[in-house]
Structure formats: structure tokens, C-alpha cells
C-alpha positions as CSV (number, residue, x, y, z in Angstrom):
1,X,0.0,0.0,0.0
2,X,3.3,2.2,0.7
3,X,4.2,2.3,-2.6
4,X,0.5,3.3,-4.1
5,X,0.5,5.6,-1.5
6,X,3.6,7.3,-3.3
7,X,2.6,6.8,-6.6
8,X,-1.2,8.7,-5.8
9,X,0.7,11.6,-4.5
10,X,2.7,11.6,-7.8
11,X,-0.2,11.4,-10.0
12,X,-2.6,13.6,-7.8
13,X,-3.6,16.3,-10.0
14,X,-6.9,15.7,-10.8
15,X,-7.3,18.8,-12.7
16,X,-5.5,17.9,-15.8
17,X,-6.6,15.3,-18.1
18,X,-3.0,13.6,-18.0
19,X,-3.1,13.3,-14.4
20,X,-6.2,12.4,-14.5
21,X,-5.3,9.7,-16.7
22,X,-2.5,8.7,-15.0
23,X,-4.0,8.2,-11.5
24,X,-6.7,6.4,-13.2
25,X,-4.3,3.7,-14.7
26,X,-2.6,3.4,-11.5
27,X,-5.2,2.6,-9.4
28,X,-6.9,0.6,-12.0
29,X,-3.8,-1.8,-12.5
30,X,-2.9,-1.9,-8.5
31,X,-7.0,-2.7,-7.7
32,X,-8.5,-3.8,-11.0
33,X,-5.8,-5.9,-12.7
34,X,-6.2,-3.2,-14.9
35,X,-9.4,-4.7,-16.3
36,X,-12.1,-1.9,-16.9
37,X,-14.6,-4.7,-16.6
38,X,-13.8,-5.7,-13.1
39,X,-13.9,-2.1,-12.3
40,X,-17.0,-2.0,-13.6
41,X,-18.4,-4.8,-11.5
42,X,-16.5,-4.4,-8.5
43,X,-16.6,-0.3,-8.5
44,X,-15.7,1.2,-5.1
45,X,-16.9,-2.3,-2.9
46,X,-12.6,-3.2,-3.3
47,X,-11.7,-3.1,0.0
48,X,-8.0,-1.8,-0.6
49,X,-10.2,0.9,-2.5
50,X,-11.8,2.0,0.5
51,X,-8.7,2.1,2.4
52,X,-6.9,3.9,-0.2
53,X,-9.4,6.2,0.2
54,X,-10.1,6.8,3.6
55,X,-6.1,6.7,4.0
56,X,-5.1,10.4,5.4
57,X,-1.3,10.1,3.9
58,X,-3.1,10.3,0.2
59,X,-4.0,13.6,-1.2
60,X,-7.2,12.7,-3.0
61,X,-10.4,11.3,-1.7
62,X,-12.6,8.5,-2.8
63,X,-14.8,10.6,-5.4
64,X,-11.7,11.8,-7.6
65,X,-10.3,8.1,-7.1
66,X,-13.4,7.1,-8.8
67,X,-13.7,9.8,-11.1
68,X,-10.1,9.4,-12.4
69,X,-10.6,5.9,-13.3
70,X,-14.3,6.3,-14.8
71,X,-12.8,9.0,-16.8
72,X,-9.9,6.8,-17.8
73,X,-12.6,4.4,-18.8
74,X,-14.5,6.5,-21.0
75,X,-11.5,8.3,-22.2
76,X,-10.1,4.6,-23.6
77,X,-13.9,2.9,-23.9
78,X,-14.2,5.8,-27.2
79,X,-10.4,6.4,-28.2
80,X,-10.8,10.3,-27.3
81,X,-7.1,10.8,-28.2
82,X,-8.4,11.5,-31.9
83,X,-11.2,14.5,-30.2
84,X,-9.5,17.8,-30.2
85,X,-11.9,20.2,-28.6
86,X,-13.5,17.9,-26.1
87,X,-11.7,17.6,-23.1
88,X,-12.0,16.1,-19.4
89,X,-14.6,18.5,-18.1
90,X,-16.7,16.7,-21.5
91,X,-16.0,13.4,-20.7
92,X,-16.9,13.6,-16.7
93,X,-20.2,15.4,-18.2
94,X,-21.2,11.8,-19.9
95,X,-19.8,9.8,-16.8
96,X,-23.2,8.5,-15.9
97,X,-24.8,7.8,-19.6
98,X,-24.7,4.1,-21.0
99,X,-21.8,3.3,-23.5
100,X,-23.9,4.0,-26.3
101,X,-25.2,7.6,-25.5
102,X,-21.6,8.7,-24.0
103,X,-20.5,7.6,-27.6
104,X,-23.1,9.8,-29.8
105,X,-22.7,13.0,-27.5
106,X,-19.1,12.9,-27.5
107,X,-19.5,12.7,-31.3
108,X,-22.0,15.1,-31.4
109,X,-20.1,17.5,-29.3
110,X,-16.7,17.1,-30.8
111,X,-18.3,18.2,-34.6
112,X,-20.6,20.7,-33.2
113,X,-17.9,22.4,-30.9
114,X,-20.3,22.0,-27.6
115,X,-19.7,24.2,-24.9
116,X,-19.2,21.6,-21.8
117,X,-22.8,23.4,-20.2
118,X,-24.4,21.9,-23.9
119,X,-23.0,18.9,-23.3
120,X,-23.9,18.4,-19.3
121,X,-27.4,19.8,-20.8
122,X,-27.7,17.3,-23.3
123,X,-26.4,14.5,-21.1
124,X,-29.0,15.9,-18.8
125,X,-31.8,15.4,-20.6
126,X,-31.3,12.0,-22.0
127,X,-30.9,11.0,-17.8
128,X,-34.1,12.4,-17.7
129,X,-35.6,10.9,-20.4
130,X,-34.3,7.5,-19.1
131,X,-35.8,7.8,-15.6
132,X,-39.1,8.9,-17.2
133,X,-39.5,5.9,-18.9
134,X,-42.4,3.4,-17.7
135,X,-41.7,-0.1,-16.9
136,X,-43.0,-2.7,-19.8
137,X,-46.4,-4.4,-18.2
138,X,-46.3,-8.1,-17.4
């Protein structure tokens, strides 16, 4: 744990898109095998997770753990090296959105030149639209 410890604190700024990156990778390898799948399935319920993030010697908490790899995921998941206007304030806007949708608005807002707001709206919206939706009847 020493040694994550270390390499957090060298990879703790969460406020660029390479750190961001690079956190993510590090924790997912060190938790997750570096499988985005089992991150998927296991999410924050890794107990060396929790630790890591209740632990007082690293500078982040468990939200940006999270968010660094969930943006690492969707940043690889839709091979966003090849956007050049969106950026990481774009992707964490789609964070919640099925595969699918994240993929079409990150599209969308790469050829359109969304503003992140038009983005987080849009992103909005289709959460809304999804939670609206009835259940089928038996």
C-alpha cells in the first residue's frame, strides 16, 4: 500500500486530463488488474479501495479516485485521443450515460464544438428521459 501511496501523491492532479489519466491507470492496475470490466463490476466495494481512500497520507479522496478511473474508462472505452476540442470537463459530463449515449454526445459535441454546459445539458436530458421511462407491463 506504501508504494501506491507514493505513486497517488505523484499522480494527484486531478485537474488535468494527463493526471487524471494517470491516476486512473494506477489505481486501476494496482485494484482492478487493470481490467475496466472488473472495475465495472467491483466499483468502489474493493476493500483496498476504500482504504486507499479513507487513507489520510493520500491527497485525493474517494470521489476523484473514482472519477479518475471512470474518466480513464471513458477516455479509452471511445479512443478520445483523436477529439480535439473535447476535453476532461466533457467526458466527466457523460460519466453516468450508457456506453452507447456517451459515444453519440461525444461525437456530437466534438463536430458541433459543444460548450461543456451543452453537453452536461444534453447529457441531462437523456438522464431524464431514461428515468421517465415506464416499466414494460407483465
Amino acid at each position: 500500500m506504501q508504494s501506491l501511496q507514493t505513486s497517488v501523491k505523484r499522480h494527484q492532479d486531478t485537474n488535468t486530463l494527463e493526471g487524471c489519466l494517470e491516476l486512473g491507470e494506477v489505481v486501476l492496475k494496482k485494484f482492478y488488474g487493470g481490467s475496466l470490466a472488473t472495475f465495472r463490476k467491483l466499483g468502489t466495494r474493493h476493500v483496498s479501495f476504500r482504504k486507499l481512500s479513507e487513507d489520510p497520507e493520500v491527497p485525493v479522496n474517494g470521489l476523484a479516485l473514482y472519477r479518475a478511473i471512470s474518466i480513464y474508462n471513458v477516455y479509452h472505452q471511445h479512443k478520445a485521443w483523436r477529439y480535439k476540442h473535447n476535453g476532461m470537463s466533457h467526458f466527466r459530463a457523460v460519466l453516468s450515460l450508457p456506453i452507447k449515449d456517451q459515444a453519440r454526445l461525444l461525437d456530437q459535441s466534438e463536430k458541433q464544438g459543444w460548450t461543456v454546459n451543452r453537453l452536461a445539458h444534453e447529457a441531462s436530458v437523456l438522464r431524464s428521459n431514461k428515468q421517465g421511462e415506464r416499466m414494460p407491463q407483465p
